[in-house]
N, C-alpha and C positions, 0 to 999 in steps of 0.2 A: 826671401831673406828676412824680412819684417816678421813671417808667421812663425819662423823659424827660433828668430830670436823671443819673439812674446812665448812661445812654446817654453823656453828655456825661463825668462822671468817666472812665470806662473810654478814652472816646476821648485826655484829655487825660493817660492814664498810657500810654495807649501813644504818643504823639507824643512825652512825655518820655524815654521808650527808644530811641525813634527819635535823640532827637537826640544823644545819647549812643553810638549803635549798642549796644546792649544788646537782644539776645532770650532772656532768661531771663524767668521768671513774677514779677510782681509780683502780691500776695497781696493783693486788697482786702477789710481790715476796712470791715463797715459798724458805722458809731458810732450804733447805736438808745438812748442813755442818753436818759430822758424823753420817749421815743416810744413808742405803747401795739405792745401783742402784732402787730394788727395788721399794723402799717408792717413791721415783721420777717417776715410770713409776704406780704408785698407783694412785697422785694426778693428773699426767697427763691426764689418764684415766676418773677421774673425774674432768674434762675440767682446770685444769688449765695448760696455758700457759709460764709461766715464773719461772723461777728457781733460787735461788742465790747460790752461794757457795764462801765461805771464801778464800780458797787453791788454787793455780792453777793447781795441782797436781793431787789432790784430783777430781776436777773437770776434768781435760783430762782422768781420768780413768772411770769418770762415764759416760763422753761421746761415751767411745769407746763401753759401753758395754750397752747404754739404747739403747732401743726398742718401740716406740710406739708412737704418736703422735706427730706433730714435735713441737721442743720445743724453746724459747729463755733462752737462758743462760747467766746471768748476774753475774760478778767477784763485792763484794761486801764488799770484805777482802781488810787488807792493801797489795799492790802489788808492791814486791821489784823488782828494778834495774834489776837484774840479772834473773827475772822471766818474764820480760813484753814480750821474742819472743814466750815464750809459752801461751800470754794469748790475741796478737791483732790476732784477725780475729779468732779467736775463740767462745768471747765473744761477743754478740750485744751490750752490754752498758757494759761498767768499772766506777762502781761508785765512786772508791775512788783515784781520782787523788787527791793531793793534794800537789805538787812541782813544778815547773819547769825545773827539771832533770827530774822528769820523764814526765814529758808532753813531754822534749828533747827523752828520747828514745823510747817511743810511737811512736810517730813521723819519730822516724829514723828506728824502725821495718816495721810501716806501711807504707813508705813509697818503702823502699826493695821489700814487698811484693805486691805493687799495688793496698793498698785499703785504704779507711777512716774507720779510728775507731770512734767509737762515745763514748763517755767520759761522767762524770760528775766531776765539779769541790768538794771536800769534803773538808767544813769549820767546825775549831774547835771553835764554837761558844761558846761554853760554857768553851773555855781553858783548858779541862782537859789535864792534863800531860800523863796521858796512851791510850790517842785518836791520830790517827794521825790524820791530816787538817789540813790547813791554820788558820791561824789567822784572824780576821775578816780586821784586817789593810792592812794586804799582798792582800786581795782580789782583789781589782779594780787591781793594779800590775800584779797577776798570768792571771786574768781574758784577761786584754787585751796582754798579752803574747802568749795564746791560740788563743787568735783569727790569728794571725801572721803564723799559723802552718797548711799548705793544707791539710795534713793527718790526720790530730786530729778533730772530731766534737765538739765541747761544747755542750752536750744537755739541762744544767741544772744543779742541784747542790744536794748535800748529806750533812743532816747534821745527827747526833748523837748526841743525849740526854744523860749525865748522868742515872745513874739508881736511880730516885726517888721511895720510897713507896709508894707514894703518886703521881702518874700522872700527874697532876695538875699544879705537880712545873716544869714541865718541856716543860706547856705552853711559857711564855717567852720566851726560848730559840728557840723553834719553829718560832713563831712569828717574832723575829731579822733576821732567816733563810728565813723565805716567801718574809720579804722587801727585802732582799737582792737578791733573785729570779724574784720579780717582777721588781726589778732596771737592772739585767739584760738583762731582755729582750730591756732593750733600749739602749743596746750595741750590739746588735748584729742582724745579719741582721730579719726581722719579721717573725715568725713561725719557727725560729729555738731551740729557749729556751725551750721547753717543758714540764722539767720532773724535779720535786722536790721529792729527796726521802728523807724522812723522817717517824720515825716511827716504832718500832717494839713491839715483841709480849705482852709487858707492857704496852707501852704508844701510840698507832696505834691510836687509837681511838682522841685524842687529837691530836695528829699530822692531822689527815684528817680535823678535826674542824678548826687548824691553815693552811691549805690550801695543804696539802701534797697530789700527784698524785700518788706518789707510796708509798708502806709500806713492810716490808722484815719482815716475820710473818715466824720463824720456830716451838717454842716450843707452841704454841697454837696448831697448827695442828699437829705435830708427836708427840708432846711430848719430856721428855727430852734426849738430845743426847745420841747417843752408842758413849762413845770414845773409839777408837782405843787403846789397848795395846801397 
């Protein structure tokens, strides 16, 4: 069921590049938050590389006990203060920065520990109240604050879409997200900016049309969450 449905994901990101004419890589996150070790060492198996998870918790437990393929692991939940030393050099990319305290303790873990994190900045382009991100005003501000910080990479930026029924409306928002992605890159040094994620298992398909490289797809592929009791 799980190869069946990633079967069908993968088809409908690449028909969405298609109709874009777009042949560049789109990065599929799989979203295993409240799915056991398992289902991760499932998709693995059927080639996908990259993982996201909400939790950091949640996610160092699944670390300790998957088996199979080696994998990147991407932190794609909000990531509190007091959680960032268990989650630099764990994760390959942290998509949801979105302060400058915590770009400051990122910074000050990864620096203790002798490595660079690589990051994305997460703007709340669409201002909703129960998103966290930046504001679109704070950006240029957060943005060139990060670059100041040897430990911390920028790779790129995350945005989140309200949850429209309708797909469509949640073009725009995208689109505000890409320019502010493509202006990026010309703050920082060349072939660092990389990686726009934008995108999940509702509205992926529009988000790659508006120029997203990566998309965080869980309930298309497993289905919907076990949560935890």
């Amino acid at each position: 069921m799980i190869a069946t449905a990633l079967h069908n994901v993968q088809e409908r990101i690449e028909a969405a590049k298609a109709r874009v004419g777009r042949r560049d890589f789109v990065t599929l996150v799989a979203v295993t938050k409240n799915h056991p070790v398992e289902a991760v060492q499932e998709v693995a198996h059927l080639g996908v590389r990259t993982v996201g998870e909400n939790r950091v918790q949640e996610a160092k437990e699944k670390m300790e006990l998957y088996q199979g393929p080696e994998l990147q692991w991407h932190l794609i939940g909000q990531l509190q203060n007091n959680k960032v030393r268990n989650a630099v050099g764990k994760f390959s990319l942290i998509h949801s920065v979105h302060s400058v305290k915590l770009l400051d303790e990122i910074q000050r873990i990864a620096a203790r520990e002798g490595l660079i994190q690589e990051v994305l900045l997460q703007v709340n382009v669409a201002r909703e109240e129960s998103k966290s991100g930046m504001d679109v005003e704070e950006f240029p501000t957060i943005r060139e604050y990060a670059k100041s910080l040897p430990n911390v990479r920028v790779k790129g930026l995350m945005c989140m879409a309200p949850f429209f029924d309708d797909p469509e409306e949640a073009r725009p928002i995208f689109r505000v997200a890409h320019a502010l992605f493509e202006d990026m890159k010309l703050h920082f040094n060349e072939g660092q900016i990389e990686y726009i994620s934008m995108g999940m298992t509702h509205d992926f398909e529009v988000a790659i049309e508006e120029g997203a490289n990566i998309v965080r797809v869980g309930t298309a592929i497993f289905g919907e969450r076990h949560y935890n009791e």
